[in-house]
C-alpha positions in Angstrom: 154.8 225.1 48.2 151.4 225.2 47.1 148.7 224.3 50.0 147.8 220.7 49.2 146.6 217.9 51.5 149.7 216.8 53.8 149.2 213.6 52.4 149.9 214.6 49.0 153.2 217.1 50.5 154.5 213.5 52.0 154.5 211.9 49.0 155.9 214.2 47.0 158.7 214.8 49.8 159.1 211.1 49.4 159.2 211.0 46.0 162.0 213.7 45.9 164.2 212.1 48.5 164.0 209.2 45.7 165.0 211.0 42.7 167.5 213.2 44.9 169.7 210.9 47.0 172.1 213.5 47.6 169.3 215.0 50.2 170.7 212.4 52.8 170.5 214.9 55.5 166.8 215.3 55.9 164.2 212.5 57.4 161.2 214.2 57.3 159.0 218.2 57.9 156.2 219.6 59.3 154.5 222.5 57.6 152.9 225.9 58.2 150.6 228.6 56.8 148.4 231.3 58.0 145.2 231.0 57.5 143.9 231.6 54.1 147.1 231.5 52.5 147.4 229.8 49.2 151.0 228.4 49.7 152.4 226.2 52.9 156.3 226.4 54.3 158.1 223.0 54.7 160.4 223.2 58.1 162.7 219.9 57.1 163.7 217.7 59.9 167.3 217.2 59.9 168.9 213.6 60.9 172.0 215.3 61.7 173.2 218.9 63.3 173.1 221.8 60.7 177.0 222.2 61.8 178.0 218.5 60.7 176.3 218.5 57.3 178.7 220.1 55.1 181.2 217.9 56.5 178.9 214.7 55.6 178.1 215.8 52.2 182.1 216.7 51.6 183.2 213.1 52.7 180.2 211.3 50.8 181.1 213.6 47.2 184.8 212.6 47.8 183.6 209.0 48.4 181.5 208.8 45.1 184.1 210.5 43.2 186.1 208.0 44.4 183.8 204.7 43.3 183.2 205.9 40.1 186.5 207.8 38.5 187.8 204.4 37.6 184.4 203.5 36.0 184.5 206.7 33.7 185.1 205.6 29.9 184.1 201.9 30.2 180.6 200.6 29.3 177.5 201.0 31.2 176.8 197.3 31.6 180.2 197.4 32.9 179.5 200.2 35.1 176.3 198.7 36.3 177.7 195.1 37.4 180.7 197.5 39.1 178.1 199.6 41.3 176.5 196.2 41.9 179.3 194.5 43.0 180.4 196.9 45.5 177.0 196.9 47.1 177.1 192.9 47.6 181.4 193.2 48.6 181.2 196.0 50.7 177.5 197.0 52.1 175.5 194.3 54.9 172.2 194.7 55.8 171.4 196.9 58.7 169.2 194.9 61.3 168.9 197.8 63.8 167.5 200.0 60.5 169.1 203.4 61.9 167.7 206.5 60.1 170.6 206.9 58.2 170.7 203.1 56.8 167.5 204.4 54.7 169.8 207.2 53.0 173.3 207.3 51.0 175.2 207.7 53.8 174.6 204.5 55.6 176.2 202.3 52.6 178.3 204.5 51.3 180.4 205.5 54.7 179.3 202.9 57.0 179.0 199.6 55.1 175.4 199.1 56.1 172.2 199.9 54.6 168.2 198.7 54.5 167.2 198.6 50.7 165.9 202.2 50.4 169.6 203.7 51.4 171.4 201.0 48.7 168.4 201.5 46.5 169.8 205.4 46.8 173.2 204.4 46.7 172.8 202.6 43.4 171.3 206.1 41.8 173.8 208.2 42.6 176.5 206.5 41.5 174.9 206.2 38.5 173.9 209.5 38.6 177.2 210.5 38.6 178.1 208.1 35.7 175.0 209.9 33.3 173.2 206.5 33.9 169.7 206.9 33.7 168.7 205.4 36.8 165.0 205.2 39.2 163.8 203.6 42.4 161.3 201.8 42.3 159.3 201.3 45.3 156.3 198.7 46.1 153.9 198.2 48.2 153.8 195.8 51.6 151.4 192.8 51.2 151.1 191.5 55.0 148.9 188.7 53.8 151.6 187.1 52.1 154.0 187.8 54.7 155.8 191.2 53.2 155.5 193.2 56.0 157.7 196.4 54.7 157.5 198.2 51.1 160.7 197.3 49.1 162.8 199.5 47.1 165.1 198.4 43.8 166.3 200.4 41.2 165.8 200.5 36.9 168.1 201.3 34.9 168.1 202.6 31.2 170.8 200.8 29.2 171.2 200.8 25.7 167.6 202.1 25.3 166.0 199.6 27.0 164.7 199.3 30.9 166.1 196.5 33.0 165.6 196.0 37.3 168.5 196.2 39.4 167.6 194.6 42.9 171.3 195.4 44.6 169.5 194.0 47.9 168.0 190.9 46.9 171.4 189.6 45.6 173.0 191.0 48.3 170.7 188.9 50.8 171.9 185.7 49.1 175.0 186.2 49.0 177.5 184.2 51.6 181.3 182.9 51.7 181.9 185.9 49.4 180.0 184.6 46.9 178.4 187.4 44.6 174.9 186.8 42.8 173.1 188.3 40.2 169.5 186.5 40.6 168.3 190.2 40.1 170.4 191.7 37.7 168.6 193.3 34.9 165.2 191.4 34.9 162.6 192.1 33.0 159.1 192.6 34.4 157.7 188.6 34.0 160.8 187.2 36.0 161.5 190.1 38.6 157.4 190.5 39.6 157.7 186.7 40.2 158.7 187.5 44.1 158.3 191.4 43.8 155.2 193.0 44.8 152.6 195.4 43.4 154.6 199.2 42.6 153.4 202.1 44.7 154.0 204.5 41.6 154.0 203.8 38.0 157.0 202.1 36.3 159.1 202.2 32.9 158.0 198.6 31.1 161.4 196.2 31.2 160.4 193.7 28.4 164.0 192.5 27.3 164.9 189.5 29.0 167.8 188.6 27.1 170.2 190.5 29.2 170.4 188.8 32.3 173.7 187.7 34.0 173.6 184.2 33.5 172.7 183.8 30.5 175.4 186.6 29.4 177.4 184.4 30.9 176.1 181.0 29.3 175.6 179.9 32.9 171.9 179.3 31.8 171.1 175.7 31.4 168.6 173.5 30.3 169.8 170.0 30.9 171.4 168.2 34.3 174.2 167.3 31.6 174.8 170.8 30.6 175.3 171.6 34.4 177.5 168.7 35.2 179.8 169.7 32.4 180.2 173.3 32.9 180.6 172.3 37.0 183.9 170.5 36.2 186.2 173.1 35.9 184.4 174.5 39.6 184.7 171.1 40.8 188.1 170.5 40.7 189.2 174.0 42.3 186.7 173.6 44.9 184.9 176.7 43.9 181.1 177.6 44.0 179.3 177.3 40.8 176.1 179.7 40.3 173.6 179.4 37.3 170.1 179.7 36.0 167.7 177.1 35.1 165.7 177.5 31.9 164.9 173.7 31.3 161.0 173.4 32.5 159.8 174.5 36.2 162.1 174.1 38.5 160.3 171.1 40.3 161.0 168.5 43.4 161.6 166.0 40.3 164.7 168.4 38.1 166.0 169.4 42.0 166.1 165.4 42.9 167.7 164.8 39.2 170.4 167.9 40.0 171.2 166.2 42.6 172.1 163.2 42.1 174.0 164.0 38.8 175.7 167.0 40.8 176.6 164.8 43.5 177.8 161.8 41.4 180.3 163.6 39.6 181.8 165.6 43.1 182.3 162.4 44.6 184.8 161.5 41.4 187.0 163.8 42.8 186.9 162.7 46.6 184.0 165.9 47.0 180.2 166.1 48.1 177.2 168.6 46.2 175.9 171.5 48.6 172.8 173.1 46.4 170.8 175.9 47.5 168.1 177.3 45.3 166.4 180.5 44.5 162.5 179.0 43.3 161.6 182.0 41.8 164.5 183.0 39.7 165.6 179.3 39.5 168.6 179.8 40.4 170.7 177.1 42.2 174.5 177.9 44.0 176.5 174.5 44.5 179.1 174.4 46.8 181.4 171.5 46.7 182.5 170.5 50.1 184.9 167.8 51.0 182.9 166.6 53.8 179.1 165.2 53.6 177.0 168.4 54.0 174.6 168.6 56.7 171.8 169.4 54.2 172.4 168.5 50.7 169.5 170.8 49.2 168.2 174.0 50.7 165.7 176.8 49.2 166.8 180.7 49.8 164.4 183.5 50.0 166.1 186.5 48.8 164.2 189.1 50.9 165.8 191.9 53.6 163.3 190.4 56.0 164.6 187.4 56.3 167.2 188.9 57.5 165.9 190.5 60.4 164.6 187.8 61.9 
């Protein structure tokens, strides 16, 4: 490569380890030239013997081949929620963060993953689909308690950009319960808990194409929410949806529930809520015993998880 700074080599080796996920193999590289040279050689560090990395890359094509053959024909929002919903089913956060959890290989053939390797993941299966797909990466802010950078993915759809945060959901997600708190966001609602971008991204204005309110699980009355909770309510199932009726405040929490819980106990049932602030969402549960806790705020962050 030309002889530039090493800072500038490492960031663009970073930045192609983003936009190539299929280099799963390689961590890192050192460099040398003689002097006065104009160009530098990379020397790649290798995360696994050269001997065992044909057979990785064989088992992880066979694997995305796999994921994605039934996919093939059908549309790419249904594509998109299929690649999401295998991250939340199939991949758990990977506490230890092992070197591979930060590439493809750690979700896709191990079920584990930190949000740069699902972040990866995500891509090439969409890759593979003709998605247009990019990670996006930002920055740690220690002063408010983000310790790492993050990594998420955008996703062109239709002609417009949306976010994809396969991790975040995949944090609040328990009891088998899938979320989409992060699914195609536009910039206002997914920089309400995301932090500053290390490089420039695509502008995601549409926020019409979020999950919930796809799914007319967006509500702006406790009324509304009662009455679409019955049909939950009397299976015993979890109900998930968005609030869109004013800031979600101690006094609209306090009003859910009580109107959540007065209609469970109709059927012999109690009202578990737990709450996402900043996407306002809320996940009720509808237990038959009294809940320890009947309200509790999530945080969807990996961090929290490695605590």
């Amino acid at each position: 490569m030309p002889r530039l700074d090493g800072s500038v080599l490492t960031d663009l080796f970073f930045q192609l380890r983003l936009d190539c996920p299929e280099i799963f193999y390689v961590s890192g590289f050192s460099y040398r030239y003689a002097p006065g040279a104009e160009n530098v050689e990379l020397l790649p560090e290798y995360l696994f013997e050269k001997s065992k990395i044909r057979d990785h890359q064989k088992a992880l094509a066979a694997r995305v081949e796999k994921l994605t053959r039934p996919l093939r024909g059908g549309s790419v929002w249904d594509q998109e929620q299929a690649i999401h919903d295998f991250i939340c089913a199939n991949v758990r956060y990977d506490k230890l963060k092992k070197p591979y959890s930060h590439e493809i290989i750690g979700p896709l053939t191990n079920g584990v993953g930190v949000c740069e390797g699902i972040a990866k993941t995500v891509k090439i299966l969409c890759d593979t689909l003709g998605i247009w797909c990019m990670i996006a990466v930002s920055e740690a802010n220690p002063e408010h308690g983000v310790k790492y950078r993050h990594a998420w993915n955008i996703l062109k759809l239709d002609g417009q950009y949306y976010h994809l945060d396969a991790t975040f959901d995949n944090s609040l997600g328990e009891d088998g319960i899938l979320r989409y708190d992060y699914f195609n966001l536009d910039d206002k609602r997914l920089f309400r808990d995301h932090q500053v971008p290390l490089y420039p991204l695509p502008a995601c204005p549409d926020g019409k194409h979020t999950y919930y309110q796809l799914q007319k699980r967006s509500f702006t009355t406790a009324e509304e929410v009662c009455k679409r909770a019955q049909m939950p309510l009397r299976k015993g199932l979890p109900f998930v949806f968005h609030w869109r009726g004013g800031t979600l405040n101690r006094d609209i929490l306090a009003e859910l529930v009580r109107t959540l819980e007065e209609a469970a106990q109709k059927r012999g049932r109690h009202a578990a809520i737990s709450y996402n602030y900043p996407q306002a969402v809320l996940c009720v549960q509808f237990p038959k015993d009294l809940p320890r806790e009947e309200l509790v705020a999530q945080e969807a962050d990996e961090a929290e998880r490695d605590e």
